[in-house]
SEGUNU-670110 format. One record per residue: x, y, z of N, C-alpha, C in turn. Coordinates in steps of 0.1 Angstrom, whole numbers, padded with zeros to 4 digits, always signed. Atoms other than C-alpha are relative to their C-alpha. Example, Ala and Ser with C-alpha at 12.3 -4.5 7.8 and 13.67 -1.06 7.14 Angstrom:
2
+0009-0012+0000+0123-0045+0078+0009+0012+0000;-0009-0011+0000+0137-0011+0071-0008+0011+0008;
END
This chain:
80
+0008-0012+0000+0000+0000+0000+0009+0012+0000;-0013-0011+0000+0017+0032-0009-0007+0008+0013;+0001-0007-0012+0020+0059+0016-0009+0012-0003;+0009-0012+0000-0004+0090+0023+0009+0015-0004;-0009-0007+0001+0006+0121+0009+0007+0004+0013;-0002-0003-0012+0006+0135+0045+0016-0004+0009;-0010+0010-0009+0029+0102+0062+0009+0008-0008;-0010-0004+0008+0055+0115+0029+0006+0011+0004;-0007-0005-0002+0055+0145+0041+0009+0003+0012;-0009+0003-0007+0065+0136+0073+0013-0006+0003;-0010+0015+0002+0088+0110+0065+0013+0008-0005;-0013-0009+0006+0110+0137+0044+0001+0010+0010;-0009-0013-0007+0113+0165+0068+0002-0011+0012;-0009+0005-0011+0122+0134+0097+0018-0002-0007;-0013+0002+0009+0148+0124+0071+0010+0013-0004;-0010-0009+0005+0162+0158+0060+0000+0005+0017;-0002-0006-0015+0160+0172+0101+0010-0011+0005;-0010+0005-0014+0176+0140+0114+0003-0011-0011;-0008+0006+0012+0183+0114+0088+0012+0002-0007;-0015-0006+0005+0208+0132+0066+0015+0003+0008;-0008+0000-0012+0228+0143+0098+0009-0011+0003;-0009+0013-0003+0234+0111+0106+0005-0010-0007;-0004+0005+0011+0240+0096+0077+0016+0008-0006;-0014-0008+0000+0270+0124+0071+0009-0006+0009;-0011+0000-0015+0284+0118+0105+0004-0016+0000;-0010+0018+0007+0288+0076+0095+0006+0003-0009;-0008-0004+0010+0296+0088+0062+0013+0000+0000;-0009-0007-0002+0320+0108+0071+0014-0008+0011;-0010+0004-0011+0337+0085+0103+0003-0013-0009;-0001+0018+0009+0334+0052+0077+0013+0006-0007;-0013-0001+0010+0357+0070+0051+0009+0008+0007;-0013-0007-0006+0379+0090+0077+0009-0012+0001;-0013+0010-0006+0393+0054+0087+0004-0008-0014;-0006+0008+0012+0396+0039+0050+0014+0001-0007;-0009-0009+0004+0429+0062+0044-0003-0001-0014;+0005-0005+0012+0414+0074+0013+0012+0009-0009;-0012-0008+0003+0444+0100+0008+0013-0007-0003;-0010+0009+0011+0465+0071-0003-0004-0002-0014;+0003+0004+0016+0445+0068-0032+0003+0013-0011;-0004-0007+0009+0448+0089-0061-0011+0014-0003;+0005-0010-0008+0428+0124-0058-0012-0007-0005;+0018+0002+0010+0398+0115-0089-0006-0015+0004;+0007+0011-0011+0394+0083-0070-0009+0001+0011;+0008+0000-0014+0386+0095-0038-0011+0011-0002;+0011-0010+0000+0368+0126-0054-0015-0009-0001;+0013+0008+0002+0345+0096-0069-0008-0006+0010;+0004+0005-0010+0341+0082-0038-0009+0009+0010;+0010-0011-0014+0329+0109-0017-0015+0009-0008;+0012-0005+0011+0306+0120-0049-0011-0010+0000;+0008+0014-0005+0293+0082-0047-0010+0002+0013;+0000-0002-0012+0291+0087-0007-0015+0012+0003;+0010-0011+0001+0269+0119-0016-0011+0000-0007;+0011+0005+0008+0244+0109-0038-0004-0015+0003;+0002+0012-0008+0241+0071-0022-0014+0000+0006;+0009+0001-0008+0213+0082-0001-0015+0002-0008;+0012-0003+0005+0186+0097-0026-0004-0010-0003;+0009+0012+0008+0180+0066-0045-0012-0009+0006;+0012+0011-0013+0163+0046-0016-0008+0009+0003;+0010-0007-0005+0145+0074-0005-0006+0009-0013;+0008-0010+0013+0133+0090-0038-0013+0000-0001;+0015+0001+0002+0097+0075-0038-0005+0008+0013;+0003-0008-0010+0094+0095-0003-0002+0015-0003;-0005-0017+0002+0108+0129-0018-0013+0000-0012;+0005-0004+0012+0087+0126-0047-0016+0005-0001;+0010-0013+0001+0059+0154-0054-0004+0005+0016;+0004-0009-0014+0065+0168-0017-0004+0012-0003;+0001-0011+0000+0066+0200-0033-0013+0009-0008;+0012-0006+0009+0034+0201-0052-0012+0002+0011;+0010-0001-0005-0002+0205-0037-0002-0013+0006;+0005+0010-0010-0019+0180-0013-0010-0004-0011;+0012+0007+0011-0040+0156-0042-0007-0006+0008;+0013+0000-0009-0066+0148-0015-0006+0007+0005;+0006-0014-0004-0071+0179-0002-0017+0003-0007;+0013-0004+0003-0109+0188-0011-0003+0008-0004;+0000-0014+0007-0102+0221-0016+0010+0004-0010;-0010-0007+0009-0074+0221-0039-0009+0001-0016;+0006-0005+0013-0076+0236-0069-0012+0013-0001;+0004-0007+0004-0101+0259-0063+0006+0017+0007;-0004-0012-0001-0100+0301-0058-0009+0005+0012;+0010-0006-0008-0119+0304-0025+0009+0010+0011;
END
């Protein structure tokens, strides 16, 4: 059963408020101990470009049409 618009849009501002956060801060301690700066620079740039973009893909069907109108709303759409 998919999710309500509503749950969606809660689900994305728990994820971008506390989600992302913590996701950086493993990120970030996972590849501090890999000694990355032995590798060669366009390596490790790829890696931390990987590292940065990794996260949307799973959560895409969450983010997706947060930013439009509420399609159950009753009242959308009209000019009252």
């Amino acid at each position: 059963m998919a999710m309500s618009y509503k749950s969606r849009r809660r689900w994305a501002l728990l994820i971008l408020l506390v989600g992302i956060p913590l996701y950086l801060g493993v990120a970030w301690g996972v590849l501090s101990r890999l000694g990355l700066w032995e590798l060669p620079v366009l390596v490790e740039f790829v890696i931390y470009v990987f590292f940065g973009v990794a996260w949307v893909f799973p959560l895409k069907p969450i983010f997706l049409g947060i930013g439009q109108a509420d399609p159950d709303d009753p009242d959308h759409g009209t000019w009252d």
